[in-house]
Each structure stands twice: as structure tokens, then as C-alpha cells.
C-alpha positions as CSV (number, residue, x, y, z in Angstrom):
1,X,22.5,-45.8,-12.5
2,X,23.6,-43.1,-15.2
3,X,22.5,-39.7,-14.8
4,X,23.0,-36.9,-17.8
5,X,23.3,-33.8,-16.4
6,X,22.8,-30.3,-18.8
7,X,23.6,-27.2,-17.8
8,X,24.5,-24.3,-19.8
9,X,26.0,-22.8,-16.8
10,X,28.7,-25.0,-14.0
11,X,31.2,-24.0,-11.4
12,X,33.7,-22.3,-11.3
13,X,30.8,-19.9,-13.3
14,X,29.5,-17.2,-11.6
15,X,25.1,-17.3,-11.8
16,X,22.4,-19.1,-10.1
17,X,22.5,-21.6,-13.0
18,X,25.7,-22.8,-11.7
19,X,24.7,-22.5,-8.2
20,X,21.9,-24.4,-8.6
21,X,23.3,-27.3,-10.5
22,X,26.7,-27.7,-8.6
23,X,24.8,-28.0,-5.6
24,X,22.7,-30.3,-7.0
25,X,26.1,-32.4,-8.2
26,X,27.5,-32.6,-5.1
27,X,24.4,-34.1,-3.4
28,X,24.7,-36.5,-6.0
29,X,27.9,-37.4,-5.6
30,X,26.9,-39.0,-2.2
31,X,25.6,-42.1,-4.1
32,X,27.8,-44.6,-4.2
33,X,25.9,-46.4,-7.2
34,X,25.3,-43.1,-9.2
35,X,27.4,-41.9,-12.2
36,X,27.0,-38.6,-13.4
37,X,28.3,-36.8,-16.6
38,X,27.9,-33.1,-16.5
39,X,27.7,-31.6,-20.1
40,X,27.9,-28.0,-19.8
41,X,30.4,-24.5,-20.9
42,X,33.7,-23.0,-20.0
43,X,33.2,-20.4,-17.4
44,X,31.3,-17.3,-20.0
45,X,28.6,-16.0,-17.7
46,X,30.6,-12.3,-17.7
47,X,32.9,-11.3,-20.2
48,X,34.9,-8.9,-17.7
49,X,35.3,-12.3,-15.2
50,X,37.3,-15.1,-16.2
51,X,38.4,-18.2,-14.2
52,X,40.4,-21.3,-14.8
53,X,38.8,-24.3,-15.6
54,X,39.1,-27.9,-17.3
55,X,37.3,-28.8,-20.7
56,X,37.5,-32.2,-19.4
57,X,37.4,-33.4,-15.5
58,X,36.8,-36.0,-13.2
59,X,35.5,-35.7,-9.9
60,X,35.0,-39.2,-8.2
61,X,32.2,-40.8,-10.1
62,X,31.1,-36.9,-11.9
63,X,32.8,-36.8,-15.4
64,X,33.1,-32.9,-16.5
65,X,32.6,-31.7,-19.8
66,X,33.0,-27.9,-20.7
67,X,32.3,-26.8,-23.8
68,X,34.4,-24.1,-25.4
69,X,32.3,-21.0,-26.7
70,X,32.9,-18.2,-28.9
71,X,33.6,-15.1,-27.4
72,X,30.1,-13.2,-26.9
73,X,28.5,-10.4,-25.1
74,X,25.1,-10.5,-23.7
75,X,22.9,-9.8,-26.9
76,X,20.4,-11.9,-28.5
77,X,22.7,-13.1,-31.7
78,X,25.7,-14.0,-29.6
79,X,23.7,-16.0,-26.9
80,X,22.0,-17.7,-30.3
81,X,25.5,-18.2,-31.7
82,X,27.0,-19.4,-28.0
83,X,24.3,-22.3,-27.2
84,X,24.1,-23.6,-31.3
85,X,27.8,-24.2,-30.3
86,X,27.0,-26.0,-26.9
87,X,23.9,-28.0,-28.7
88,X,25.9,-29.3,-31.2
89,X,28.8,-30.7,-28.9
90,X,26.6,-31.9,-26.5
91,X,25.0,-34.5,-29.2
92,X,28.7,-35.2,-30.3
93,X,29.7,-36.0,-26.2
94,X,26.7,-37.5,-25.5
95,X,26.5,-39.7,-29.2
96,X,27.5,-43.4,-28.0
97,X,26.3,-43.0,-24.7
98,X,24.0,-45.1,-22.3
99,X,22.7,-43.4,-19.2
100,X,19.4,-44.0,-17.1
101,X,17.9,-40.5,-16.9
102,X,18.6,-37.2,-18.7
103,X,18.5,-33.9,-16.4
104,X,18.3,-30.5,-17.7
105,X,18.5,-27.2,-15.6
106,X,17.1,-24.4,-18.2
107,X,16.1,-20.5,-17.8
108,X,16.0,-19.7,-21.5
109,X,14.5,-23.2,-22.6
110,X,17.4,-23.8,-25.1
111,X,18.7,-26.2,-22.6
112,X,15.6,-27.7,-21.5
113,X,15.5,-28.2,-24.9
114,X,18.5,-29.8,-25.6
115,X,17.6,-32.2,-22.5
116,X,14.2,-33.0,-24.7
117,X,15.9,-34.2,-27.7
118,X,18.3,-36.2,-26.1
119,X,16.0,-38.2,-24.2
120,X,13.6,-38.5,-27.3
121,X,16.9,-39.7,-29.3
122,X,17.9,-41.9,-26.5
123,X,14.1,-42.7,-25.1
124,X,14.7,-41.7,-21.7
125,X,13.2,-40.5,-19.3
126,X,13.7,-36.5,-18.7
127,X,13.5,-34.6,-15.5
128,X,13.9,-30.3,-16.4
129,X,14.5,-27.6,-13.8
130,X,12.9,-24.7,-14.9
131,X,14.2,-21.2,-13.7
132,X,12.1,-19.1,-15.8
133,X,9.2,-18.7,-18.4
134,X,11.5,-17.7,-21.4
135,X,8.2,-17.4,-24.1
136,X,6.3,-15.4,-21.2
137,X,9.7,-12.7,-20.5
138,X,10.9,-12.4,-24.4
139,X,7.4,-10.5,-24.8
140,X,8.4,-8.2,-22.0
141,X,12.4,-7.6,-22.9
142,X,12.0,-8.0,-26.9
143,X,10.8,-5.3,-29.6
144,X,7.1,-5.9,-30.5
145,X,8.3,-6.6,-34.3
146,X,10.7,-9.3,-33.2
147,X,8.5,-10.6,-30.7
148,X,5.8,-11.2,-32.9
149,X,8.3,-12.8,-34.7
150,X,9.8,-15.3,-32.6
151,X,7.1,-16.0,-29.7
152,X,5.5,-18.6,-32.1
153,X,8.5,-20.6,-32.6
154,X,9.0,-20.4,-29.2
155,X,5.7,-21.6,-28.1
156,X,5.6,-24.3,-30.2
157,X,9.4,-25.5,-28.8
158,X,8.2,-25.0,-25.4
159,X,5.0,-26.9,-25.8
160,X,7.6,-30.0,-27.3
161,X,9.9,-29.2,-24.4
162,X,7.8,-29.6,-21.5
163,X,5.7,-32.6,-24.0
164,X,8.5,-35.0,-23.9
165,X,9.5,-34.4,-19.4
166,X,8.4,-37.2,-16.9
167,X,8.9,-34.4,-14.0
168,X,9.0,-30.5,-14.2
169,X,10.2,-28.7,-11.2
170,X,9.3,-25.4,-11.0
171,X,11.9,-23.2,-9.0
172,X,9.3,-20.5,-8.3
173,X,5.1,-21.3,-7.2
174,X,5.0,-17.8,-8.9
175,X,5.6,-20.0,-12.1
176,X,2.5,-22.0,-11.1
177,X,-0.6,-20.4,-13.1
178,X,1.3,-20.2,-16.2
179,X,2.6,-23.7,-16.7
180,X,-0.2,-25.5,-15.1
181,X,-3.1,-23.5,-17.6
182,X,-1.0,-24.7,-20.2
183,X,0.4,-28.0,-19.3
184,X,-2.2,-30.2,-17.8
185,X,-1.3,-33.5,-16.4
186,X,1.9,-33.1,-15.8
187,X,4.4,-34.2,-13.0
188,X,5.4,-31.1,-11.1
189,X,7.6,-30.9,-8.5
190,X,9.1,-27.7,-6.6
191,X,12.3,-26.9,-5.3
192,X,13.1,-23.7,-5.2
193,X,16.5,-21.8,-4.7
194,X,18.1,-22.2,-2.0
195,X,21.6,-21.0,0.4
196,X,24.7,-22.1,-0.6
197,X,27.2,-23.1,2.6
198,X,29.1,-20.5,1.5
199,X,26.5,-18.1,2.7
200,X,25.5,-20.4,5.7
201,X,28.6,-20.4,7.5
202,X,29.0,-16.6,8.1
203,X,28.3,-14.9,11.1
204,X,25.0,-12.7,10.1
205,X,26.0,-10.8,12.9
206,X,29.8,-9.9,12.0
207,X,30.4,-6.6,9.5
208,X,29.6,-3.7,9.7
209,X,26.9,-1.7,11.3
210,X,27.1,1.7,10.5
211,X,24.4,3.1,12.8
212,X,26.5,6.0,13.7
213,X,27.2,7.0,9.7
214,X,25.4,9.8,8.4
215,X,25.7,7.8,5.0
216,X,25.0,4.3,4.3
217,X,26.5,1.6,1.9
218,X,23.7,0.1,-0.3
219,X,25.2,-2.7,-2.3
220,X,24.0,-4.5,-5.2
221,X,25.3,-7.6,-6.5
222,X,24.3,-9.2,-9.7
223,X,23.3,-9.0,-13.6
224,X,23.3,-5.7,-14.7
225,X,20.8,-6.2,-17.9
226,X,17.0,-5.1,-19.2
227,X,15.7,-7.6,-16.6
228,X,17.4,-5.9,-13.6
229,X,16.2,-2.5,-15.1
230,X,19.0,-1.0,-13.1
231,X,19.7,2.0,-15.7
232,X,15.8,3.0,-15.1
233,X,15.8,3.3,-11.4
234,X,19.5,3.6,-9.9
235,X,20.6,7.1,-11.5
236,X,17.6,9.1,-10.1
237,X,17.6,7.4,-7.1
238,X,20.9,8.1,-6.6
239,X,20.9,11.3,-6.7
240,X,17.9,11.8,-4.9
241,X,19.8,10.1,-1.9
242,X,22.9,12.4,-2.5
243,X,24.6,12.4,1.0
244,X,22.5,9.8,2.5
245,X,23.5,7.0,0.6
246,X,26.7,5.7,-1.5
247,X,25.8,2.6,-3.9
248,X,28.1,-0.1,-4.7
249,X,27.3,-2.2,-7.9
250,X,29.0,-5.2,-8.7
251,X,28.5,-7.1,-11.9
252,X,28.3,-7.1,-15.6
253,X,25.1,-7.8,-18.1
254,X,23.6,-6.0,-21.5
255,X,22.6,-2.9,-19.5
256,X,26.2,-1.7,-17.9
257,X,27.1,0.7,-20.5
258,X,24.0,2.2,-20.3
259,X,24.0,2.6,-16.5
260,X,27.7,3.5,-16.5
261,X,26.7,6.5,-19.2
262,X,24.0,7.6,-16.9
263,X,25.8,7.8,-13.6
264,X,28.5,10.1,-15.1
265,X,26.6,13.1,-13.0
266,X,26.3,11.0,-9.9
267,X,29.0,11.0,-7.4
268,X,27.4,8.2,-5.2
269,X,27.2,5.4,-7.3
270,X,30.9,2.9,-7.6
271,X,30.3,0.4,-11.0
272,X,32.8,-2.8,-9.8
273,X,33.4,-5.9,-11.8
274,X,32.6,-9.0,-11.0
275,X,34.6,-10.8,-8.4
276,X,34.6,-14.3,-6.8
277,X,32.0,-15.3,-4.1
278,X,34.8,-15.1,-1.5
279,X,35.3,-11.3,-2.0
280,X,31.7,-10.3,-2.6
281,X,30.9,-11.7,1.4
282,X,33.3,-9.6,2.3
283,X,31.7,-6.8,0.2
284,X,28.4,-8.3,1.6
285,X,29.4,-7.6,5.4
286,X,31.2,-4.3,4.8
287,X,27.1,-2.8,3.9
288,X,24.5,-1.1,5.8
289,X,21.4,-2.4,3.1
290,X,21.4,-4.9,0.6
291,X,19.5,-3.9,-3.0
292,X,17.4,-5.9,-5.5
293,X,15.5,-4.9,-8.2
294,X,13.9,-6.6,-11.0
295,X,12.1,-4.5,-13.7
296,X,8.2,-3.9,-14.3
297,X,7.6,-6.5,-16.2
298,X,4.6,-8.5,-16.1
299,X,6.8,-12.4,-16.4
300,X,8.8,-10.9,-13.6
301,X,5.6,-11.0,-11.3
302,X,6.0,-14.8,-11.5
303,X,10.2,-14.8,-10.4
304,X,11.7,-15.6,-7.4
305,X,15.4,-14.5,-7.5
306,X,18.1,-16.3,-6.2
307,X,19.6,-13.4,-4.9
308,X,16.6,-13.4,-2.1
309,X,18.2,-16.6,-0.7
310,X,21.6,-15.7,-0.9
311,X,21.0,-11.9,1.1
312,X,18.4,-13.1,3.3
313,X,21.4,-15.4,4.7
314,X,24.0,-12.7,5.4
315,X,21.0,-10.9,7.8
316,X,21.3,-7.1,6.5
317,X,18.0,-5.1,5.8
318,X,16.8,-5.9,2.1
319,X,15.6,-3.3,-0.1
320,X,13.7,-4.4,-2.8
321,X,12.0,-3.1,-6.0
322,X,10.2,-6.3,-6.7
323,X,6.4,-7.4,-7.5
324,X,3.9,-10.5,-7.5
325,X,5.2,-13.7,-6.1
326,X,8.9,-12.5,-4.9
327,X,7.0,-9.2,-3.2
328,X,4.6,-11.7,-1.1
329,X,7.7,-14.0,-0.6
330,X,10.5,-11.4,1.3
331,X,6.9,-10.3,3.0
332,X,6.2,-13.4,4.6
333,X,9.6,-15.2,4.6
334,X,12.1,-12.4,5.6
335,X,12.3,-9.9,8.1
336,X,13.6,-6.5,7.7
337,X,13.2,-6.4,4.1
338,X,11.4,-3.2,2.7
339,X,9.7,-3.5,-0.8
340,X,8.6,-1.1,-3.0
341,X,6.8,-1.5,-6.8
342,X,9.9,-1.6,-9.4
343,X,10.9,1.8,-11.3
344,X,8.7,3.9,-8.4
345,X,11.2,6.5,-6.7
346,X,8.8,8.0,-4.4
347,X,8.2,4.3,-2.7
348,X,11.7,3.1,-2.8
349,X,12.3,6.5,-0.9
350,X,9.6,6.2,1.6
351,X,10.3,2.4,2.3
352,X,14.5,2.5,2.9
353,X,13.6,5.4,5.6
354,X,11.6,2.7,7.5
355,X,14.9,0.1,7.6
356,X,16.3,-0.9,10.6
357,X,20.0,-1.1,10.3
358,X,20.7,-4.4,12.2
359,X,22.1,-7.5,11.7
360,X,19.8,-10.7,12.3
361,X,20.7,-14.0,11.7
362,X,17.1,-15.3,10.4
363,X,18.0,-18.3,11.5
364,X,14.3,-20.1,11.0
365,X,15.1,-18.8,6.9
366,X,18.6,-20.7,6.8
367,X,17.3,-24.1,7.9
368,X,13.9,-23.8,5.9
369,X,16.4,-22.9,2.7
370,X,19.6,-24.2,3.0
371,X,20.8,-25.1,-0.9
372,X,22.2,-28.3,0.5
373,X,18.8,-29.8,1.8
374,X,16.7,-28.9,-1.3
375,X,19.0,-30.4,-3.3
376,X,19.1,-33.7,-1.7
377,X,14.9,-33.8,-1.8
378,X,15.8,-33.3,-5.6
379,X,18.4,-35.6,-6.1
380,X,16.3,-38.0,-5.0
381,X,13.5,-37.2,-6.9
382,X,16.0,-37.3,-10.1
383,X,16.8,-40.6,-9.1
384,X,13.4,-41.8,-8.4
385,X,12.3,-41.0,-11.9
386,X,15.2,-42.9,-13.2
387,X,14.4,-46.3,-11.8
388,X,10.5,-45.9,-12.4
389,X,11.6,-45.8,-15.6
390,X,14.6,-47.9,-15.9
């Protein structure tokens, strides 16, 4: 069996999208009677973090394809430009090709949508991996003028999209209302996020604890754009915390400039770069509290962030400005983890006095999500759609 494989997003890239499907890869790679052919980008997730990698590469029975993309920042006509180019070189790679089953992994639906006209060109079956509800968010994170614009476009891709899959897996049940109302009859399947080995094999226990310290490292690590909504919340809080806290922020997105403009007037707050997932655990276990915060949107009531997964694992107190499905979820999944509603100061206050600042090793959460097992349950899923319809 041939398996297609489209992602916009592939290690050595830094984002969940490359997470995701690399982990998925490798459990594929396990199957002696499996070829896969990953179509997907040169590393372009950050501007300000580069790392090397092959346009073309074979590992064991995975052949590699990274597309080359013109340079681009994080706004709307760049990202537009970026995937027209990785669209039109994945038909070109993909032209004289047989395979079995296409796969897409998708957040924006561009590639969910590439997946769909492949397999409709090819008549294959089509299995997508949907991280978010791109038509639901754009209405949240767009102006009303272009909104009204572009959501009916959108909709009416989506609805071909999701038309043409024999499975949809849904990485969030937060997702569940939305796509089942308007998609009835259709194959779902749900494996979420998950912790990467990376994550797994440290010592939750190890690093710092800084009970003694009058001030505490909070540390966030991530995007840094409208979704985040870091620019609205981080500079007050900040400074409200003056002396009791120092934040660390390590990324890049749409919204830095804006934050780093704000924070000019507050001492507590360090702005780093991205680095490589080898330096931020060490950044990970030098911190008294972990931060997340997503903004207050309603599409973001439906999200589950992969960053949950991936702090959870390294057992420091979670603090969290977060709603709807990934409120409940660090609730009932994750101990020591304080949540407050995003953008209020007064609750993220009251809520990080109430951390306790130890280490636990939420062992039960590392076995119940560990990247490695979901990803098996999926691959074999993938490959069970492929033969049904082979």
C-alpha cells in the first residue's frame, strides 16, 4: 500500500502541525508493506528560526518532499501567496503518481483542501486531520468587511472539503457540535494531540523549584499572534505582578511587534526567539509556572491546544487563560493547573495565587496521551480506510 501524506508543516519545522504528522510518520514507518510520500514545505513556520533541511529525502520506505516557499511573514496575503506555491507543486509531485489513500493534516483547510482535489483527481479515498475550524475562527480574527467577504467562499470550500473525505478525525471533541450540525453522516474519528517522547522521557521532577524565591519564572512558549491574544493580557499583567513574577516568552507570530512595543515600560517581561525543542526543556525546567493563553474568541471555545499536552508532561503548575472545551479539559485531565476566562486580569491574579509550586509527574496523563500511542490507533485507521477501499 501507498499512502499520500500532506502537510503544510514537517520536521525539522517547529508547530504542532509538524508534531503531529511526524509522529504520525514514524508510526507508519513500522509497516513493512507501507510506502509513504510526504508532500509538504521547507522549514517556514518562524521567520526568525531557520533549520537545515532536504527539498528531497528518503527515509527507509518515507520519500520527503519540501517545497520551497517565498519568504513571508505571518499575514493573510503572504500565507495566501506561500500555500498557492505549495498547491501548485504538490499537483506537479504528485502528477503521475499511484498511491492507495491520500492523507491530509489541515488547520487552515487549504491543505485539507488540497488532500480533496487530489483524491477527486486520483479517485481515492481521503482521510483529513482536522486541527481547527478555519471558516468558524476567520470570523473571530478578520475585519467584519473582509469577513463578510471571504466566509462564503470559505464555506462553500469547506463544505466540498469535508464532501469528498471517507474519515474526518477531529483533534478536539470541542470541534464536535460544529462539524457534526453541519456534516451529517460522516465518518468521524478522534485523536487528539498527544506527548511527544521528547517530553516523555524527562524527569517531571528535575528543574527547578523555586519555593524559596520571592519571584517566580512564568514561561510561555509558543505563537505569538491574534489567536494567542498575548499583546491584550501580558503587559498589564505584567506589571501588575511587578516583583512577584518575571515572564519569559519565547516565539514569534503576527502579534510580536505589537507585544514587544507594549512591554517597553515593563521590566519583567524577556521577548526570546524561537529555539529548538532541545533548549526550550531546558527553558521548560528552569520555571516555577507554565503560561497559556488563547484569546476571547468564541471558535477558540471549541480548541484544544497542543501546548496542554506538551506542559502537562514536564509536571509544573499550568496557568491558563482559556475557555469552553480546553477549560473543562486541564479541569478534569490535569492537576495543578489554574484557569482563568482569557483577557480577565483580576481572575488570572486571583487564580496563580492559589498554585502550588511543585513538580508532579502526572503520570496517569503521560500514558493516557503519549503522541506515540495515538498515532499508532491512527495509523491504523489510515490504513484501514485504504484497503476498504482499495
Amino acid at each position: 500500500m501507498k499512502i499520500l501524506v500532506l502537510s503544510f508543516y514537517y520536521k525539522p519545522d517547529l508547530s504542532a502541525g509538524s508534531f503531529r504528522s511526524s509522529g504520525l510518520i514514524e508510526q507508519l514507518k513500522i509497516y513493512k508493506d507501507i510506502e509513504v510520500e510526504v508532500v509538504t514545505t521547507l522549514p517556514n513556520r518562524y521567520s526568525t528560526y531557520s533549520s537545515d533541511a532536504k527539498q528531497h529525502e528518503i527515509d527507509g520506505s518515507v520519500d520527503i518532499h519540501r517545497v520551497a516557499l517565498p519568504s513571508h511573514n505571518s499575514g493573510m496575503l503572504d500565507q495566501i501567496r506561500a500555500f498557492l506555491t505549495f498547491y501548485r507543486q504538490a499537483f506537479q509531485l504528485t502528477k503521475n503518481k499511484d498511491y492507495d489513500v491520500v492523507f491530509a493534516t489541515s488547520s487552515r483547510l487549504f491543505t485539507a483542501f488540497l488532500g480533496a482535489r487530489i483524491a477527486k483527481k486520483k479517485n481515492l479515498p481521503l482521510y483529513l486531520d482536522i486541527r481547527d475550524i478555519f471558516v468558524d475562527t476567520i470570523k473571530d480574527v478578520l475585519s467584519p468587511k473582509i469577513t463578510w467577504f471571504v466566509k462564503p467562499i470559505f464555506s462553500v470550500v469547506e463544505r466540498y472539503t469535508f464532501s469528498k473525505a471517507k474519515r474526518i478525525n477531529l483533534v478536539s471533541k470541542g470541534f464536535k457540535e460544529y462539524f457534526q450540525s453541519r456534516y451529517k453522516g460522516l465518518n468521524y474519528s478522534w485523536y487528539t494531540n498527544g506527548i511527544d517522547d521528547e517530553f516523555l522521557n524527562v524527569n517531571a521532577t528535575m528543574g527547578k523549584r523555586n519555593d524559596t524565591s520571592s519571584i517566580k519564572t512564568v514561561l510561555y512558549a509558543g505563537n505569538i499572534g491574534e489567536g494567542q491574544g498575548l499583546h491584550i493580557l501580558v503587559p498589564a499583567l505584567a506589571k501588575r505582578l511587578e516583583g512577584e513574577v518575571q515572564f519569559r516568552i519565547i516565539g514569534d507570530g503576527g502579534r510580536r511587534d505589537t507585544l514587544q512595543k507594549q512591554l517597553k515600560k515593563v521590566p519583567n517581561v524577556k521577548l526570546l526567539p524561537p529555539i529548538s525543542r532541545n533548549e526550550l526543556i531546558q527553558e521548560y525546567l528552569q520555571a516555577d509556572v507554565l503560561f497559556l493563553h488563547l484569546n476571547d474568541y468564541p471558535a477558540f471555545k471549541k480548541v484544544l491546544p497542543s501546548k496542554i499536552f506538551e506542559y502537562s508532561a514536564l509536571g509544573k503548575p499550568i496557568w491558563a487563560g482559556v475557555a469552553g472545551y480546553a477549560a473543562e479539559f486541564l479541569d478534569q485531565e490535569v492537576n495543578n493547573s489554574a484557569v482563568f476566562y482569557p483577557g480577565n486580569l483580576d481572575e488570572a491574579e486571583a487564580v496563580f495565587r492559589n498554585l502550588v509550586y511543585e513538580n508532579h509527574e502526572r503520570n496517569e496523563f503521560k500514558i493516557k496521551f503519549a503522541r506515540k500511542n495515538i498515532m499508532a490507533e491512527m495509523a491504523m485507521d489510515i490504513i484501514d480506510v485504504g484497503k476498504n477501499d482499495g
